[in-house]
C-alpha positions as CSV (number, residue, x, y, z in Angstrom):
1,X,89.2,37.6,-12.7
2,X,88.0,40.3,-14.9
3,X,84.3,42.3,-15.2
4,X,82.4,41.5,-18.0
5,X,82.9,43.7,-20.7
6,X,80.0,45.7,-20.3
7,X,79.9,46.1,-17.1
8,X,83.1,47.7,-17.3
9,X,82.4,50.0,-19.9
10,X,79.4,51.2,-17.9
11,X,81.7,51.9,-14.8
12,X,84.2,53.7,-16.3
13,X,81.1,55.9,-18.1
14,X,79.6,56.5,-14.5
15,X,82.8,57.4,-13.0
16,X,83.7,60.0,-15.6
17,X,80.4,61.5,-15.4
18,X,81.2,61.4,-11.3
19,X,84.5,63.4,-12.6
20,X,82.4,65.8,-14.3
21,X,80.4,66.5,-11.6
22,X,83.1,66.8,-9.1
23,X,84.7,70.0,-11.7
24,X,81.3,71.3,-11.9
25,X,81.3,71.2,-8.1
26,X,78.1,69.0,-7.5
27,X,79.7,66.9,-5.4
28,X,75.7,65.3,-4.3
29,X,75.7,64.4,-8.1
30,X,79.2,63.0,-8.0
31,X,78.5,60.7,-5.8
32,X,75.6,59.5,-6.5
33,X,77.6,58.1,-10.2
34,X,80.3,57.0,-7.9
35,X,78.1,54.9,-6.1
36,X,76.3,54.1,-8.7
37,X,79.4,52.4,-10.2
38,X,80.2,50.5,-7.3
39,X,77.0,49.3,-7.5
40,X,77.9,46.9,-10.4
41,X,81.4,46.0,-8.9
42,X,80.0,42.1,-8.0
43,X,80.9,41.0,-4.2
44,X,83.2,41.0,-2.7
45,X,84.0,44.7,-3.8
46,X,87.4,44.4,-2.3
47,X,88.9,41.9,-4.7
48,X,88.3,43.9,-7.8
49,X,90.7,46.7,-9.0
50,X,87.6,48.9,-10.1
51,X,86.9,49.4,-6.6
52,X,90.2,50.4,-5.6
53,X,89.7,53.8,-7.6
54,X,85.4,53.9,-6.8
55,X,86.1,54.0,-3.1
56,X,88.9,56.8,-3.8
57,X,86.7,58.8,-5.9
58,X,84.2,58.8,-3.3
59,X,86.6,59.3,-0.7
60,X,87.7,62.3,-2.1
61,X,84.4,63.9,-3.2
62,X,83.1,63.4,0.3
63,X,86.7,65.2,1.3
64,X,86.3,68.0,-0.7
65,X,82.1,68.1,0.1
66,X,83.8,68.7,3.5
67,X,82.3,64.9,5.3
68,X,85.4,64.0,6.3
69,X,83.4,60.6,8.0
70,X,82.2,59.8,4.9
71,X,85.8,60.6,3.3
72,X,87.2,58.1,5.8
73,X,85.3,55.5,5.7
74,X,85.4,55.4,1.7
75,X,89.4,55.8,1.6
76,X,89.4,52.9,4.4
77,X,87.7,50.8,1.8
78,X,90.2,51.9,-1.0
79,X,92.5,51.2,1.3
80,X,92.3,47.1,1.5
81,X,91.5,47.1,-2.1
82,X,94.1,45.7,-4.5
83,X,96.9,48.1,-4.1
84,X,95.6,50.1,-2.1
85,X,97.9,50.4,0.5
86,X,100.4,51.4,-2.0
87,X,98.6,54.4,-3.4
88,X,100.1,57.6,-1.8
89,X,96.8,59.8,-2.5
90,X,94.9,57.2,-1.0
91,X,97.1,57.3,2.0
92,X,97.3,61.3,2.1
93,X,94.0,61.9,1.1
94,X,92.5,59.4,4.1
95,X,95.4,61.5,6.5
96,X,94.0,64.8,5.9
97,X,90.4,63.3,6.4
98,X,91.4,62.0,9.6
99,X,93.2,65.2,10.6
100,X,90.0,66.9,9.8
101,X,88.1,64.0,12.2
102,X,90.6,64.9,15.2
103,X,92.3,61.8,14.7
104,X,96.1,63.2,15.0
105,X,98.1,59.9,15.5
106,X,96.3,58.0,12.7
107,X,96.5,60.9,10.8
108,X,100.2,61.6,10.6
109,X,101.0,57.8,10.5
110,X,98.8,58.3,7.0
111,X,100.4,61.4,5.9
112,X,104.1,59.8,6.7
113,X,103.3,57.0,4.6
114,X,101.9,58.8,1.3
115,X,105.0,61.4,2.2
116,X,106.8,58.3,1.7
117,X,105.6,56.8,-1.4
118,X,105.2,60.2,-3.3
119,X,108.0,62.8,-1.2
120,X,106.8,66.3,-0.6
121,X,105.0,66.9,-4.4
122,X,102.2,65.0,-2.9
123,X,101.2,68.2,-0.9
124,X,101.9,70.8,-3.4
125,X,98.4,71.4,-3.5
126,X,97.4,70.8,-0.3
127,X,96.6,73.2,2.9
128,X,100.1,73.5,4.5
129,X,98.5,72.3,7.7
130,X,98.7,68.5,6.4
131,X,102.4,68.5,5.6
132,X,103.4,71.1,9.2
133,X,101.6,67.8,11.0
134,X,104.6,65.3,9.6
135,X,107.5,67.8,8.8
136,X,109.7,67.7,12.2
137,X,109.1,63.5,11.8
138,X,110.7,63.2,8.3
């Protein structure tokens, strides 16, 4: 299945204006065009590719807005989207939010696995903190 043309087009506009936003540092503007975008992904919103990158966009505007809930709960979503689970920044990004939530366990399982996918240049720029959580495991 694909989006309708349009629809697309209009996603992919509202995301980069959620881009431009995030390297202007108005993260409430950000995501309201993230959400915005995900707005016209139809149902369910975890069947379409689109939403794989919406939810990781939010995810990590939230992250760097410093709600690491909201951060979370969108990289969760990201997550079980189509390849999701395979994306290492999905997988790092949503460790370091839990890490910042006081959810060690989960949050090294996370970092382990994007550690996996991607090796050590996935936290080359990151705080060290994320990666001194996994090192003695690798």
């Amino acid at each position: 299945m694909e989006l309708d043309n349009q629809v697309y087009e209009e996603i992919v506009h509202l995301c980069k204006v959620g881009d431009a936003f995030v390297e202007q540092g108005q993260m409430s503007s950000a995501i309201e065009s993230f959400t915005e975008a995900l707005d016209l992904v139809p149902l369910p919103k975890n069947n379409w590719d689109t939403s794989t990158w919406i939810y990781t966009a939010l995810g990590d505007t939230y992250f760097l807005d410093g709600d690491y809930q909201m951060a979370k709960s969108n990289l969760y979503n990201a997550l079980n989207c189509p390849d999701g689970i395979s994306n290492p920044f999905i997988l790092m990004r949503l460790g370091e939010s839990l890490f910042e939530c006081g959810e060690i366990d989960k949050a090294k399982e996370y970092l382990l696995r994007g550690y996996m996918l991607e090796g050590y240049k996935i936290f080359f720029s990151e705080d060290d903190k994320y990666f001194e959580l996994i090192k003695d495991m690798i």
